[in-house]
C-alpha positions in Angstrom: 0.2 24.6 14.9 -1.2 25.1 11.6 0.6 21.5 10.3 -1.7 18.8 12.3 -4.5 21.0 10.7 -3.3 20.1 7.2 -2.6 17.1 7.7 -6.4 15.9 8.9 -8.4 18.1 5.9 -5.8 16.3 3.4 -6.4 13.1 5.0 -10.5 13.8 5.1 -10.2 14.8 1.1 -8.4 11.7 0.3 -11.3 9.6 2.4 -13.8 11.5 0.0 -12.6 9.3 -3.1 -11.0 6.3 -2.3 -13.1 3.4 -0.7 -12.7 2.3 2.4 -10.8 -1.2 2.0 -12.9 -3.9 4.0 -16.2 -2.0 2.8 -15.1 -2.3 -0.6 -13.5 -5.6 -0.5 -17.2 -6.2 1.1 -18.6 -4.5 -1.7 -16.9 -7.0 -4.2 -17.8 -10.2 -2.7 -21.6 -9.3 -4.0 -20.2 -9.4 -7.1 -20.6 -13.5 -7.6 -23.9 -13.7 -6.5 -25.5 -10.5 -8.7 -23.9 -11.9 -11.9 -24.3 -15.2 -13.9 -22.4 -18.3 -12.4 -19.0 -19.0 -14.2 -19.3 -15.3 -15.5 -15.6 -13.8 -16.1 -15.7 -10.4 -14.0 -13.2 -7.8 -13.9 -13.1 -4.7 -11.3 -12.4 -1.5 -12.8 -12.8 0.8 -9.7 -13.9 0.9 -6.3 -15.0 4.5 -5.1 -16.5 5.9 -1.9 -19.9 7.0 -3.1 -20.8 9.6 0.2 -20.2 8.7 4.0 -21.4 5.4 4.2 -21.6 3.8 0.6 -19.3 2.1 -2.0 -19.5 1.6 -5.6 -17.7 -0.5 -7.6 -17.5 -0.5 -11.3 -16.7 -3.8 -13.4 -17.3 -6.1 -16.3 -18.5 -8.9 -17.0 -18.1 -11.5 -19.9 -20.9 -14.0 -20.0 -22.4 -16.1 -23.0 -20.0 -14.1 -25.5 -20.9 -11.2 -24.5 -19.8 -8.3 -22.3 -20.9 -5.5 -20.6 -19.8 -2.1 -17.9 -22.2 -2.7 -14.8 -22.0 -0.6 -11.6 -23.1 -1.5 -7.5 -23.4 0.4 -4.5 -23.3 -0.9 -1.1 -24.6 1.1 1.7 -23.4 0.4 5.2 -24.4 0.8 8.5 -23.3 4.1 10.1 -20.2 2.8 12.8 -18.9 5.7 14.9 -15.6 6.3 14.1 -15.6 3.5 11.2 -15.3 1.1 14.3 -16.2 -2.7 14.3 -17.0 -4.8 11.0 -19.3 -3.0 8.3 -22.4 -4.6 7.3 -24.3 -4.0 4.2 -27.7 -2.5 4.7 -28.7 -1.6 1.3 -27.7 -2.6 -2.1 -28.7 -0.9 -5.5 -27.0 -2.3 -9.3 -27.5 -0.8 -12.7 -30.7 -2.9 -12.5 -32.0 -2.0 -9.3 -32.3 -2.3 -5.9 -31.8 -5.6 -4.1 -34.7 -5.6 -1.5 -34.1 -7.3 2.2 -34.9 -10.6 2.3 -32.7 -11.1 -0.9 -29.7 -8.6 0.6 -30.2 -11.2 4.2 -30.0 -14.1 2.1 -27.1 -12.9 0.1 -25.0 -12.0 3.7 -26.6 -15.0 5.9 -25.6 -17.8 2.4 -22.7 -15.9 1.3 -20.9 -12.8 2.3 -20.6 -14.6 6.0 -19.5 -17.7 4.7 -15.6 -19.2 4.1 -16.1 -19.9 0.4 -16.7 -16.0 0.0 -13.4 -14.3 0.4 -11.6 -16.5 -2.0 -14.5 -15.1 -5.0 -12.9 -11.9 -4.5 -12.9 -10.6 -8.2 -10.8 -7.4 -7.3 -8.6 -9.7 -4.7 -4.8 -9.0 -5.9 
């Protein structure tokens, strides 16, 4: 009796750190867009950041130089992580991305064909 119970707390713990993949394979594809074109970027981690956010670390080379950066996705609460996520909020080591730029960004980019092949954590 006590086993199932186990098993769902270990299974909640594990939830707590690792990033759920299509939110932060989501999470990556804003990656492109935030950063210079042709800039070389490398994913160090993606981690859950609380219920219903991402954050992924990376780097990016660009113009010689390169530098640790940091964004975190925030999604739309889904009951029972059902149906596709969709980013509501965005925030960088810069700042936050405000609406009309995070709609442009999903409406020109995340929801287009040309956006899953940018992946710079794919592999």
């Amino acid at each position: 009796m006590l086993r199932p119970i186990v098993i769902v707390a270990l299974a909640a713990l594990a939830a707590c750190g690792s990033a759920d993949r299509e939110e932060a394979r989501l999470c990556r594809l804003t990656l492109p867009v935030l950063n210079p074109e042709g800039a070389r970027l490398a994913v160090l981690r993606s981690v859950r950041a609380d219920e219903n956010a991402v954050r992924v670390d990376y780097t990016v080379e660009a113009g010689g130089r390169s530098r640790q950066r940091w964004v975190v996705c925030r999604f739309a609460p889904t009951p029972m992580r059902a149906g596709t996520p969709e980013i509501v909020a965005l925030e960088t080591d810069t700042g936050r991305i405000g609406g009309a730029s995070l709609y442009l960004m999903r409406r020109f980019w995340l929801d287009t064909p040309d956006a899953p092949a940018a992946d710079p954590g794919a592999g």
